[in-house]
C-alpha positions as CSV (number, residue, x, y, z in Angstrom):
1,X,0.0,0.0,0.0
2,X,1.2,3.3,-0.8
3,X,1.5,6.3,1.4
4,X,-1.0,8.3,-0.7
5,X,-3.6,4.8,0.3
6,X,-2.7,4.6,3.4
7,X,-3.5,8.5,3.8
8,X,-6.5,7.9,1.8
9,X,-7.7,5.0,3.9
10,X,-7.5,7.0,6.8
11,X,-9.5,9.9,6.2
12,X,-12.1,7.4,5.0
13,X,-11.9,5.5,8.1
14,X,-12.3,9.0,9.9
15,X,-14.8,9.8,7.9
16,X,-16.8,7.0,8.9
17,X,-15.9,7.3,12.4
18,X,-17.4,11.0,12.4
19,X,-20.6,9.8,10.9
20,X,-21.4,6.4,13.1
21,X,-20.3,8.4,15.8
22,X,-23.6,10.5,14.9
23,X,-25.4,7.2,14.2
24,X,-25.0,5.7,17.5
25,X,-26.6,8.8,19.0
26,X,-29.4,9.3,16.5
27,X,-29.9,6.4,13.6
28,X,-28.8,3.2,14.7
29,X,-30.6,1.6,11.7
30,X,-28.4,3.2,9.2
31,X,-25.3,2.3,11.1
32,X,-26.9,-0.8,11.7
33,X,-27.9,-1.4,7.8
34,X,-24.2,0.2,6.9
35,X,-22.8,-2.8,8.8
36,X,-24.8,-5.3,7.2
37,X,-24.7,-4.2,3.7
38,X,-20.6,-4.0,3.7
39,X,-19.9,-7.0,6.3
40,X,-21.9,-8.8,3.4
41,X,-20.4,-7.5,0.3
42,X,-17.1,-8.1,1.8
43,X,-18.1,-11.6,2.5
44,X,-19.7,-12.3,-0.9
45,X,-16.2,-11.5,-2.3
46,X,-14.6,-14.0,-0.6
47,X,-16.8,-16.8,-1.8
48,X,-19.3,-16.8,1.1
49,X,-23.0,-18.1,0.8
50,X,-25.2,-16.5,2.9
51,X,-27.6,-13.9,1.8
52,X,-28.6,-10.7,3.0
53,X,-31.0,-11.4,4.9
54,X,-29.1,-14.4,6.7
55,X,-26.4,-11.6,7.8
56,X,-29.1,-9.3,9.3
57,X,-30.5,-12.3,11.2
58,X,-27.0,-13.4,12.1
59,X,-25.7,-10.0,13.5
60,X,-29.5,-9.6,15.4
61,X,-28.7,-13.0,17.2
62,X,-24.6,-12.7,17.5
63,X,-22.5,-15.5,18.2
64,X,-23.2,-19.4,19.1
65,X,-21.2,-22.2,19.2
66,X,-22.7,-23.7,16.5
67,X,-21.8,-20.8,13.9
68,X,-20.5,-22.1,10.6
69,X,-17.9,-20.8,8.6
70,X,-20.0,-18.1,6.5
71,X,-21.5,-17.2,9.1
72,X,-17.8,-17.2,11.4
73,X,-17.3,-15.0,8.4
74,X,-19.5,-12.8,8.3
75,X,-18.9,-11.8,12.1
76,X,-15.4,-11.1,11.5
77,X,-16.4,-8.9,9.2
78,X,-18.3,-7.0,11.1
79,X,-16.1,-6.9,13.8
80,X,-12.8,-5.7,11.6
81,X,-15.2,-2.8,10.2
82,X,-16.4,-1.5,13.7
83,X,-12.5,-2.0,14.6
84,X,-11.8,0.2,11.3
85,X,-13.9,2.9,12.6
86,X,-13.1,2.7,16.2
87,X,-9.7,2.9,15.7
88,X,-8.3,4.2,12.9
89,X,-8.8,7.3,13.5
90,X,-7.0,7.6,16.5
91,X,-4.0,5.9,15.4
92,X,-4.0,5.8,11.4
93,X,-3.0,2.8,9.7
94,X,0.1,1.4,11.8
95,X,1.6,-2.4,11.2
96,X,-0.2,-3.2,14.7
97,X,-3.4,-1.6,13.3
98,X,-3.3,-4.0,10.4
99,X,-2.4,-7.1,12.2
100,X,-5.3,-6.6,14.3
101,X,-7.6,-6.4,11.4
102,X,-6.2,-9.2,10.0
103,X,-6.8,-11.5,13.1
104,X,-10.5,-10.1,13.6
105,X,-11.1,-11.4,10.2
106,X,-9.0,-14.7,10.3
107,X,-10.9,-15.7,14.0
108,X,-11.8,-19.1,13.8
109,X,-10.9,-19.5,10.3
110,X,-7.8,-20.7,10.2
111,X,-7.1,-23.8,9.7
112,X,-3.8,-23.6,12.0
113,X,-4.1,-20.8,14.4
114,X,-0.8,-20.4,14.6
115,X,-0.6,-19.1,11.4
116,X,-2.6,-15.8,13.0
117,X,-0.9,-12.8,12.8
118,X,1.9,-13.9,10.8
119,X,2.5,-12.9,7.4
120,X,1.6,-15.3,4.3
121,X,5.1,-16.8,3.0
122,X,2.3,-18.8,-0.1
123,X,0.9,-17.2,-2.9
124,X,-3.3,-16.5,-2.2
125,X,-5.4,-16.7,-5.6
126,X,-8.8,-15.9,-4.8
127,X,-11.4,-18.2,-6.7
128,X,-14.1,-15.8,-7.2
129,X,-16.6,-16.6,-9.8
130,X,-18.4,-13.8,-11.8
131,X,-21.7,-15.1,-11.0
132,X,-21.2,-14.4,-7.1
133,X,-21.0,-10.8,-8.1
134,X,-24.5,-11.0,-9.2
């Protein structure tokens, strides 16, 4: 990333954080919605099957033991995003920033948790398929 995206990145991030800041104390729905709408998008992109209106169930309920992998997911979407917002703006985009983001996301996924937090030494293709897009 270059220093003109990380700088980017951040004044989007505090940009957000301005506004939900607002939401919490007036609009929860949009924040709410905002949540939803990206935690899915994000999720769709990485191959996950859930719809729409599966995430707004699943963020209304929260976490169980029983949560699948979309829906493990999903969750971690949501929390890196509220982490995003949260924190960026207080300490821009910072190595420990981005490792953090990257374990929210990664929770429970990983097939070796040891690998969390660590930098990828293997190539990642993703395997998106132009139909999820639709």
């Amino acid at each position: 990333m270059t220093q003109g995206n990380v700088y980017r990145f951040e004044q989007v991030a505090t940009v957000f954080y301005i506004g939900m800041g607002r939401f919490r104390g007036w609009n929860t729905f949009l924040l709410e919605q905002l949540l939803i709408d990206l935690a899915w998008h994000s999720s769709r992109l990485e191959g996950n099957r859930k719809s729409l209106l599966d995430t707004k169930a699943l963020f209304e309920r929260g976490r169980s033991a029983g949560d699948d992998e979309d829906a493990l997911m999903l969750l971690n979407h949501k929390d890196a995003i509220e982490f995003v917002v949260d924190e960026v703006p207080h300490y821009g985009i910072r190595d420990v920033v981005v490792r953090n983001i990257q374990s929210l996301l990664m929770n429970g996924l990983l097939r070796n948790p040891d690998a969390l937090d660590k930098a990828r030494n293997t190539v990642v293709s993703p395997t998106l398929c132009t139909d999820q897009l639709h």
